[in-house]
Every structure is written in structure tokens, then in C-alpha cells.
ZAKEGU-547512 format. One line per field, with one value per residue (C-alpha): residue number from 1; x, y, z. Coordinates in steps of 0.02 Angstrom, whole numbers, always signed. Example, Ala and Ser with C-alpha at 12.3 -4.5 7.8 and 13.67 -1.06 7.14 Angstrom:
BEGIN
seq = (1, 2)
x = (+615, +684)
y = (-225, -53)
z = (+390, +357)
//
This chain:
BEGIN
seq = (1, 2, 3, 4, 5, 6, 7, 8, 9, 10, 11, 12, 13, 14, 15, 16, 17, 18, 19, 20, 21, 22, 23, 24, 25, 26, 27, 28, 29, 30, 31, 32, 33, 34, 35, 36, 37, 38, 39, 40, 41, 42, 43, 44, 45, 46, 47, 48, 49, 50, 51, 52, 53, 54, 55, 56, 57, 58, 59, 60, 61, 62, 63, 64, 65, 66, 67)
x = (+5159, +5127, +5267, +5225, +5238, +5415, +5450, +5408, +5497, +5656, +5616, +5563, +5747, +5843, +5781, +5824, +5976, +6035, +5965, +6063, +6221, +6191, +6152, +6223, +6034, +5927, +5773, +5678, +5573, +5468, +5307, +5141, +5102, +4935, +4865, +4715, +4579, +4621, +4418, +4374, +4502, +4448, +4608, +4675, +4737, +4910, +5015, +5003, +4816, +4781, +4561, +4477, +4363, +4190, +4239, +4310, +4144, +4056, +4155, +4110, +3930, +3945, +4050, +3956, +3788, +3843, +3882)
y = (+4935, +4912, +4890, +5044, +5132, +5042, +5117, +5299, +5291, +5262, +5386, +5531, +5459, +5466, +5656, +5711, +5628, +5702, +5901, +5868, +5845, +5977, +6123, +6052, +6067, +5925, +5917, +5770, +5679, +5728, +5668, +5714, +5603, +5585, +5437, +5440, +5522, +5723, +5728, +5581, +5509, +5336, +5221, +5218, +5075, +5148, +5251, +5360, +5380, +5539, +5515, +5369, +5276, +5338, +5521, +5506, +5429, +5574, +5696, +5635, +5634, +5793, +5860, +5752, +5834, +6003, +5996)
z = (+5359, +5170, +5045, +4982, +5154, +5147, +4975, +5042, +5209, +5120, +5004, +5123, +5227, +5068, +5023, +5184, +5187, +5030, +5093, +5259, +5129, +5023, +5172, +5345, +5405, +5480, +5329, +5409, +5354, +5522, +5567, +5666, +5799, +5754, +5847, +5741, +5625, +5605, +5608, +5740, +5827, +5756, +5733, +5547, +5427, +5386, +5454, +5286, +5315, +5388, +5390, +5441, +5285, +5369, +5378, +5215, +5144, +5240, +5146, +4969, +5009, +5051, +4894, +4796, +4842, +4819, +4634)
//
């Protein structure tokens, strides 16, 4: 995990801290279990990385050859 990941956990932890507070109701932060790619499966980086770098490159190939 990344310092930044770090940074945003405890972010995401303080916000729903703070909305628990303020309305009595459990606001997360929840996550997917996603053991992978959304588009392949393929294992990922980060745990903040929701696509995997090749279907990611495939997907600005193909936006970039439609404009």
C-alpha cells in the first residue's frame, strides 16, 4: 500500500466517522471485493486500481482512434 493509499484510507475512515456522528448511521467507507481487473481479472498494482495497465492501454487506443 502506497502512502497515498494510506493518506485516503484515513480520509475515507475519518468522513465516515464524522457522518456516523452527525446522523447515527453507519456511512462506510465500504469496499468491493474486487480481486482483480473489472475487465480481466488480471491482478492489479494497488488496491485503488480498479483496471489493470493493459486494458487501460487498450482503452486509449481505442478512444484515441475514434477522434
Amino acid at each position: 500500500m502506497t502512502e497515498f493509499d494510506r493518506e485516503m484510507m484515513a480520509a475515507l475512515e475519518a468522513d465516515g466517522e464524522y457522518l456516523r456522528q452527525m446522523t447515527g448511521q453507519d456511512h462506510g467507507p465500504y469496499f468491493i471485493d474486487a480481486p482483480g481487473c473489472i475487465e480481466c481479472s488480471a491482478p492489479l498494482p494497488s488496491p485503488s486500481d480498479a483496471v489493470c495497465e493493459t486494458c487501460l492501454s487498450t482503452a486509449r487506443e481505442a478512444l484515441a482512434q475514434e477522434t
